[in-house]
N, C-alpha and C positions, 0 to 999 in steps of 0.2 A: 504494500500500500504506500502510495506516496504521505511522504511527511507532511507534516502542518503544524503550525501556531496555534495552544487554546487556553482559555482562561487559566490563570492558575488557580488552584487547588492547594491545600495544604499539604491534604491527604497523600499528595503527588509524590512529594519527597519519601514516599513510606512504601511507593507501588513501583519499585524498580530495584534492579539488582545495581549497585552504585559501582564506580569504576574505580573509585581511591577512595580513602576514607572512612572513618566511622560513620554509618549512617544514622543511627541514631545521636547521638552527639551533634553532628551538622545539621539534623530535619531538627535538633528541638532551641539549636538557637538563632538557626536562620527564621523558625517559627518565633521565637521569640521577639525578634527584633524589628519581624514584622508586624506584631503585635503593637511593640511599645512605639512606632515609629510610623510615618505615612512612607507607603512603600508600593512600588509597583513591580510583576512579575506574571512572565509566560510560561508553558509548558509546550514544550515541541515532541509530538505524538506519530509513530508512525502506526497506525492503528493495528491491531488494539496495545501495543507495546509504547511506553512510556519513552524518551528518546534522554530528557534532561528536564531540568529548571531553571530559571536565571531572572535575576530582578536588581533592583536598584532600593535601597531605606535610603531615605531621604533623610539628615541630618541636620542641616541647618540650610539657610538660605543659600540655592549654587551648589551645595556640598551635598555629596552620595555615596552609599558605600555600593560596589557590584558585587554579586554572589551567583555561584552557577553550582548544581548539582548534577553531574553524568551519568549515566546509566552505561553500563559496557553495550550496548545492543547499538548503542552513539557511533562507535565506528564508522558501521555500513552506510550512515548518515552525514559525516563531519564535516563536508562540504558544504553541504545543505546548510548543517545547523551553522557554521561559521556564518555563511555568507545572509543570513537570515538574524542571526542576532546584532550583526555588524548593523544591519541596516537599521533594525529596532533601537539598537542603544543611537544609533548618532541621531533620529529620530525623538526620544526621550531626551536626550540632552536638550538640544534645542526647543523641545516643547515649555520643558523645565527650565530652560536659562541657566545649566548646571557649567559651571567656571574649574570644577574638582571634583573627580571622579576616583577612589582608591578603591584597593583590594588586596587580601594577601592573600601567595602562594607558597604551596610547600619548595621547600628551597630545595627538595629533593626530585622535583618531579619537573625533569628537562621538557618532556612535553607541553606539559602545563605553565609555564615559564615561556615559550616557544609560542605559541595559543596567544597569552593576554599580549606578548609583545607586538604581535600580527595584528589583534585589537586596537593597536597603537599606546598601549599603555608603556609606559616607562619606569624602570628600579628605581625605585628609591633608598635611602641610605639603610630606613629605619627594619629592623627584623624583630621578631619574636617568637619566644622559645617557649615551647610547652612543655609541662611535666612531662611527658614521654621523650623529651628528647628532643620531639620535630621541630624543624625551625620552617617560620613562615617568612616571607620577606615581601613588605610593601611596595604594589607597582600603583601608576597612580596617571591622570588624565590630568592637562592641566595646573592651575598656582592657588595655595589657599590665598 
């Protein structure tokens, strides 16, 4: 079935086998932050199989965090989804008047690093370490 865009769902993040990551951990504070934050977010479906999720919490005025959840079944799709969230996000920005756009990735994951640069995002200095070890490292759109 061809891919598509559909509302997001919360539930979404809990209905796919994830590509990296903790899934639980990741679906309950990106649920979170959707929660406490005005935030906007797709789900790219290739039916009936879940593909990802990806969205923007809105932070202060300009300022956004981006958040994307994969699904390994993403593969047979990553052209698609690239060329389709590129257009969404630069779409959202300008709708939003957003001047700063960050995100962190794991500092381990060449692909994933490889991916948001493509996005146009850029490294930033700042990193962060979690209990386990991983380290994330800030890429980011944009000047606060």
């Amino acid at each position: 079935m061809k891919p598509e865009i559909i509302r997001f769902e919360p539930e979404h993040l809990l209905a796919f086998d994830w590509r990296e990551f903790d899934r639980d951990d990741c679906s309950r504070w990106t649920r979170e932050l959707m929660r406490r934050y005005p935030a906007i977010a797709y789900t790219g479906v290739a039916r009936p199989r879940i593909l990802g999720c990806a969205g923007l919490v809105f932070f202060d005025t300009g300022i956004a965090f981006a958040w994307l959840a994969a699904s390994r079944d993403l593969e047979r799709h990553k052209l698609w989804f690239h060329r389709t969230i590129k257009v969404y996000f630069r779409a959202v920005m300008r709708s939003y008047a957003l001047r700063y756009v960050f995100t962190w990735v794991r500092e381990d994951s060449e692909r994933n690093r490889k991916w948001i640069e493509a996005m146009g995002f850029q490294r930033r200095r700042e990193t962060q370490a979690e209990a386990d070890g991983t380290v994330h490292v800030k890429y980011a759109i944009g000047a606060m």
